[in-house]
Each structure stands twice: as C-alpha cells, then as structure tokens.
N, CA and C atoms as an extended XYZ file, in Angstrom:
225
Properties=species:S:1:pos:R:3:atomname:S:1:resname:S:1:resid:I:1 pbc="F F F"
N        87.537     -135.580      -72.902 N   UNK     1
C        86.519     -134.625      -72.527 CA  UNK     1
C        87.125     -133.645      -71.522 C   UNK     1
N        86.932     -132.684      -71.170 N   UNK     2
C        86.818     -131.288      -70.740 CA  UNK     2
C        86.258     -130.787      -70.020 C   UNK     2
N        86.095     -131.281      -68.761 N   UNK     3
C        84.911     -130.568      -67.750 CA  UNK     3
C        85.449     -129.499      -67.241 C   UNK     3
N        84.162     -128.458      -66.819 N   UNK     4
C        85.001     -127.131      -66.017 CA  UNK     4
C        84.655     -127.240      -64.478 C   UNK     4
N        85.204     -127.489      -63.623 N   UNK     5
C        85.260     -127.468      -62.000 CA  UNK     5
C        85.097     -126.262      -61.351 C   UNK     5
N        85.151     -125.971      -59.686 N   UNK     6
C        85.232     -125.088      -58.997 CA  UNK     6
C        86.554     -125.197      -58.436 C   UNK     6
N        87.036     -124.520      -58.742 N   UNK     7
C        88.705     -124.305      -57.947 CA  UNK     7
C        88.607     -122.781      -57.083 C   UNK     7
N        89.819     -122.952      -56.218 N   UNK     8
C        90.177     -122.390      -55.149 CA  UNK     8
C        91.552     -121.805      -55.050 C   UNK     8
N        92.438     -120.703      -54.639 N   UNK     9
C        93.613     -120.079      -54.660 CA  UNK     9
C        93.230     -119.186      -53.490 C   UNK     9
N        94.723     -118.906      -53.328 N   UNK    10
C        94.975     -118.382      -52.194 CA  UNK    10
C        95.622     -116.584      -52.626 C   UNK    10
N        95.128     -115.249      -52.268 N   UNK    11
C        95.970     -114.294      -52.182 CA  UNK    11
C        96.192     -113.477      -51.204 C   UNK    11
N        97.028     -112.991      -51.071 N   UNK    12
C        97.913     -112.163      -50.018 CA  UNK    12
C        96.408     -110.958      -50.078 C   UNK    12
N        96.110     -110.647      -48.619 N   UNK    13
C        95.017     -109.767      -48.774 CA  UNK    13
C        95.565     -108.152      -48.685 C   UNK    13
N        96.692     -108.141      -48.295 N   UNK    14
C        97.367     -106.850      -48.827 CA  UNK    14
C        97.849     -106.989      -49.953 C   UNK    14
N        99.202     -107.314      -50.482 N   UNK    15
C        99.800     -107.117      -51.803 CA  UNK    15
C        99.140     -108.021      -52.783 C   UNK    15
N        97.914     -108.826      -52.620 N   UNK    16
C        97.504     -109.566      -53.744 CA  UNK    16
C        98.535     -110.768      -54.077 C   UNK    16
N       100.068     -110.896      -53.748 N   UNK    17
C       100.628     -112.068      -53.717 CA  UNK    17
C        99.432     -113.371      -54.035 C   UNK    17
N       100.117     -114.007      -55.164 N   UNK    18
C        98.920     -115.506      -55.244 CA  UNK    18
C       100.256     -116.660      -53.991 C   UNK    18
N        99.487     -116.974      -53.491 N   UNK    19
C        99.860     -118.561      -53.002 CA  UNK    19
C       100.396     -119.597      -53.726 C   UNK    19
N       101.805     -120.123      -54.251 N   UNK    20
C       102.231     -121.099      -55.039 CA  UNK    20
C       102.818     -121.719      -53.786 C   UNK    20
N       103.432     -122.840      -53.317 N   UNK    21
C       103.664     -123.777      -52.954 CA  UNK    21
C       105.038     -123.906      -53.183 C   UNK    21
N       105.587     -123.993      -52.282 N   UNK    22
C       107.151     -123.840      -51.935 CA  UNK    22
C       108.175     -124.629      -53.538 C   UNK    22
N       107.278     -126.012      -53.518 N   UNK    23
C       107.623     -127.074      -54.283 CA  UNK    23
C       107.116     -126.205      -56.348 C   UNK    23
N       106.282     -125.364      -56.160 N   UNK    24
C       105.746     -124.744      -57.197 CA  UNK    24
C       104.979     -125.587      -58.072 C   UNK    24
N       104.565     -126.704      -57.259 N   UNK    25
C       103.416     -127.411      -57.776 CA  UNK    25
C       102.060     -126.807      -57.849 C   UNK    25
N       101.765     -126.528      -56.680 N   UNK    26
C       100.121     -126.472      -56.677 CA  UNK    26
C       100.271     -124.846      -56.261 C   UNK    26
N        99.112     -124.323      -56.862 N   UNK    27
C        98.529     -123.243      -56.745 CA  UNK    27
C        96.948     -122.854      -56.724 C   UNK    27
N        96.534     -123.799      -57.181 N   UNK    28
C        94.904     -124.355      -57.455 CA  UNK    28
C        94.768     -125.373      -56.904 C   UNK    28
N        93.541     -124.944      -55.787 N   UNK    29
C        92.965     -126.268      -54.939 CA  UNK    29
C        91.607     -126.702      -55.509 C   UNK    29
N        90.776     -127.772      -55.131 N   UNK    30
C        89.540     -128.523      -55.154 CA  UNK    30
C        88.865     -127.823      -53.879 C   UNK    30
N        89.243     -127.654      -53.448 N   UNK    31
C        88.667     -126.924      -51.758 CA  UNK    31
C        89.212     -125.655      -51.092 C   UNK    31
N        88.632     -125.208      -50.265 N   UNK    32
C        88.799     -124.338      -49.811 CA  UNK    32
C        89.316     -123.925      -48.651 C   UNK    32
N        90.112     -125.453      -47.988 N   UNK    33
C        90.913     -125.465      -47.036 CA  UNK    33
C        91.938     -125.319      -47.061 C   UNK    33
N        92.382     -126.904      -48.261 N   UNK    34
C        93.920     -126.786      -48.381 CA  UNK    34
C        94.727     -125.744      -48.723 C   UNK    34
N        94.327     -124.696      -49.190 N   UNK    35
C        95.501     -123.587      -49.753 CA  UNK    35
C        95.975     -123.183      -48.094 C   UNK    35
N        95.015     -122.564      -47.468 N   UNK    36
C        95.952     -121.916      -46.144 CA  UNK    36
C        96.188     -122.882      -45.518 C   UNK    36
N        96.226     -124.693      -45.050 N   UNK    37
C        96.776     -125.609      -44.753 CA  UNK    37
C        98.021     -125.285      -44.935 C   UNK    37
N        98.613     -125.702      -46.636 N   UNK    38
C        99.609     -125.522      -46.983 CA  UNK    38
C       100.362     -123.996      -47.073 C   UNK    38
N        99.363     -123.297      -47.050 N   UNK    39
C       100.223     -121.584      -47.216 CA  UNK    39
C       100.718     -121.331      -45.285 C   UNK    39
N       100.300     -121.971      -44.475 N   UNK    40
C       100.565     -121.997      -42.665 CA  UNK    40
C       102.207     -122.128      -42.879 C   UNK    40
N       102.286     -123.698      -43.373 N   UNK    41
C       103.361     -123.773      -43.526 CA  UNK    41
C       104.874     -123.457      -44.179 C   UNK    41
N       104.156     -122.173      -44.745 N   UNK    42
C       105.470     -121.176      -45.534 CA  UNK    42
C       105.091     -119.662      -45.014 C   UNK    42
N       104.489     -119.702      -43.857 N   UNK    43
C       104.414     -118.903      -42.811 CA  UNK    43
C       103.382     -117.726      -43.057 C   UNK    43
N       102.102     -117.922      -43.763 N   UNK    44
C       101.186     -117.050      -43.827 CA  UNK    44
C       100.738     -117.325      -43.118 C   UNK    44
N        99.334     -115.867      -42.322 N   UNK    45
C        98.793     -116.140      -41.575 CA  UNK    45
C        97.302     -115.623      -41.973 C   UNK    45
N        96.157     -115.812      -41.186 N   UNK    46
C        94.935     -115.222      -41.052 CA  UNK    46
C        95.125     -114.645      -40.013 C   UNK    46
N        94.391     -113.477      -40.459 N   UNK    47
C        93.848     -112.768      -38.917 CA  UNK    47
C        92.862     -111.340      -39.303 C   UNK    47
N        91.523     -111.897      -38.601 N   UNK    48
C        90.610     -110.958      -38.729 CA  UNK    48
C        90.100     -111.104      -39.886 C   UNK    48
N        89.994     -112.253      -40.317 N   UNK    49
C        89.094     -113.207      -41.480 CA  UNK    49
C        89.684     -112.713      -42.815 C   UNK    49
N        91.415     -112.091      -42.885 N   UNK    50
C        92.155     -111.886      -43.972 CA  UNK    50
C        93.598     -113.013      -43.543 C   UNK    50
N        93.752     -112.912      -44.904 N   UNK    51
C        94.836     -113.697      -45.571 CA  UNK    51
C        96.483     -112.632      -45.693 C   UNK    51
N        97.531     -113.021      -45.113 N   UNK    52
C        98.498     -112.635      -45.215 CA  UNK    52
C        99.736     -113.278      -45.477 C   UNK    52
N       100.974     -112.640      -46.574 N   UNK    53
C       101.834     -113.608      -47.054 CA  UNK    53
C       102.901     -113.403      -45.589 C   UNK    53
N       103.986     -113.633      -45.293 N   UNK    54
C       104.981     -113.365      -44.783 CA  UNK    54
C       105.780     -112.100      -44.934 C   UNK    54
N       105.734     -111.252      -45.894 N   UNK    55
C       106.182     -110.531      -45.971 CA  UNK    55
C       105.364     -108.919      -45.655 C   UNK    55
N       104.337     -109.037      -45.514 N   UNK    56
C       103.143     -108.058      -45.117 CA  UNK    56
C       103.007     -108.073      -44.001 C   UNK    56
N       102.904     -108.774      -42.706 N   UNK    57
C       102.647     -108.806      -41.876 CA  UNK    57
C       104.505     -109.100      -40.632 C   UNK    57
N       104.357     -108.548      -39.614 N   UNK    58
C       105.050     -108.968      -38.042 CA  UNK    58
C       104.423     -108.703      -36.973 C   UNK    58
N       105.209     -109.776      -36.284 N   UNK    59
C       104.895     -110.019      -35.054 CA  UNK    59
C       105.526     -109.079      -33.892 C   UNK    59
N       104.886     -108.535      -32.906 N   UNK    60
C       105.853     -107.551      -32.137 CA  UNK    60
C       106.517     -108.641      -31.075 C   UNK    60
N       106.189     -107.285      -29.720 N   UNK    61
C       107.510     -108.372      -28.805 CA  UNK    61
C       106.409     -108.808      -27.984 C   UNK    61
N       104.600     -108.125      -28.377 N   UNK    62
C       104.187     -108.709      -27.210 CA  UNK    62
C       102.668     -109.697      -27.761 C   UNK    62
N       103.327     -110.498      -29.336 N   UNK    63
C       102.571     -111.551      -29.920 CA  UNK    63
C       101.613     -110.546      -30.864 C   UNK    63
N       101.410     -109.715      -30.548 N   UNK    64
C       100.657     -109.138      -31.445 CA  UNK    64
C       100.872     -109.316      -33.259 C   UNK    64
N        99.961     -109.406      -33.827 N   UNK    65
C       100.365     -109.132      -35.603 CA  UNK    65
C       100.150     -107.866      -35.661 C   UNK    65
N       101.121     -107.172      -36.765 N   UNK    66
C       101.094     -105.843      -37.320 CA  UNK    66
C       100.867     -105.792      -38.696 C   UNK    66
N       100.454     -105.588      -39.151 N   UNK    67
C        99.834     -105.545      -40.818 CA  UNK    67
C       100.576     -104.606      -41.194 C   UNK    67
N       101.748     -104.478      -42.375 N   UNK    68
C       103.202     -103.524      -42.515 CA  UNK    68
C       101.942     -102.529      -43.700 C   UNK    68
N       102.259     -101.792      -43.676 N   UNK    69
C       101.383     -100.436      -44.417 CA  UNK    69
C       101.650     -101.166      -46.136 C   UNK    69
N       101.250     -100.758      -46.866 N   UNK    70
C       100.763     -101.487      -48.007 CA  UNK    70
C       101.570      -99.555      -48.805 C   UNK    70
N       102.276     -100.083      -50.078 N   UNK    71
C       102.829      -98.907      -50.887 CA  UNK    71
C       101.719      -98.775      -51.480 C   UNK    71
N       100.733      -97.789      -51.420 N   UNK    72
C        99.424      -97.782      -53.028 CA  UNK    72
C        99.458      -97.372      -54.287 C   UNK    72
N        99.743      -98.351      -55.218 N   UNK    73
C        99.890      -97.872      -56.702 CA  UNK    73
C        98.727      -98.158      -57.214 C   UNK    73
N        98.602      -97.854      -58.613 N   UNK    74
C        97.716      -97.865      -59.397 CA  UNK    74
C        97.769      -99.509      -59.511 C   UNK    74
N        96.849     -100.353      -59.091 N   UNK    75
C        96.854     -101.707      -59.310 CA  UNK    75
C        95.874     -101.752      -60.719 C   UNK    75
C-alpha cells in the first residue's frame, strides 16, 4: 500500500538552493525541524525568519550577517 504523508524540505531563501545533506541521504523530512537541525551543521543560517545556504550569506568583522545581493534571472 501507498500512503501519501506531509513532508518537509529545506530552501535557500535567496538562490532557492534545496537542502540535501552532506551524506546525500536525506532531503525530505517528517517535520519541520530537522532540516535546519541538520542544514546548521553544513553552515546555513536563519535570520529574520529566512533560510540561508552558505554561500548567500557573510559574516562581517563586527558579527553581523550580510545577505550577498542575489544575480536576478528569469527563474
């Protein structure tokens, strides 16, 4: 049998990046915690109730996050 669930993923709230898991196991959660649990630890962050990969975002010299300007294409 075949049931359909509620699942959960993680994306980069600038470039849309999806969240896969270092190991490239999981990408789809049961909840709505574990993705940024596990996405912390490959160095994404929240801030200001968005989602960011590592590569979108730095840190200056005085802790601050900087959100890096986003290229805009036709998505």
């Amino acid at each position: 049998m075949i049931k359909e669930v509620e699942c959960y993923y993680l994306l980069c709230d600038s470039c849309k990046k999806l969240f896969i898991e270092e190991s490239g196991t999981y990408s789809i959660y049961l909840d709505n915690v574990s993705p940024f649990e596990d996405a912390k630890e490959e160095g994404w962050i929240e801030h200001e109730d968005k989602h960011y990969c590592p590569n979108c975002y730095e840190i200056d010299n005085d802790d601050n996050v900087i959100i890096k300007e986003r290229d805009v294409r036709n998505d």
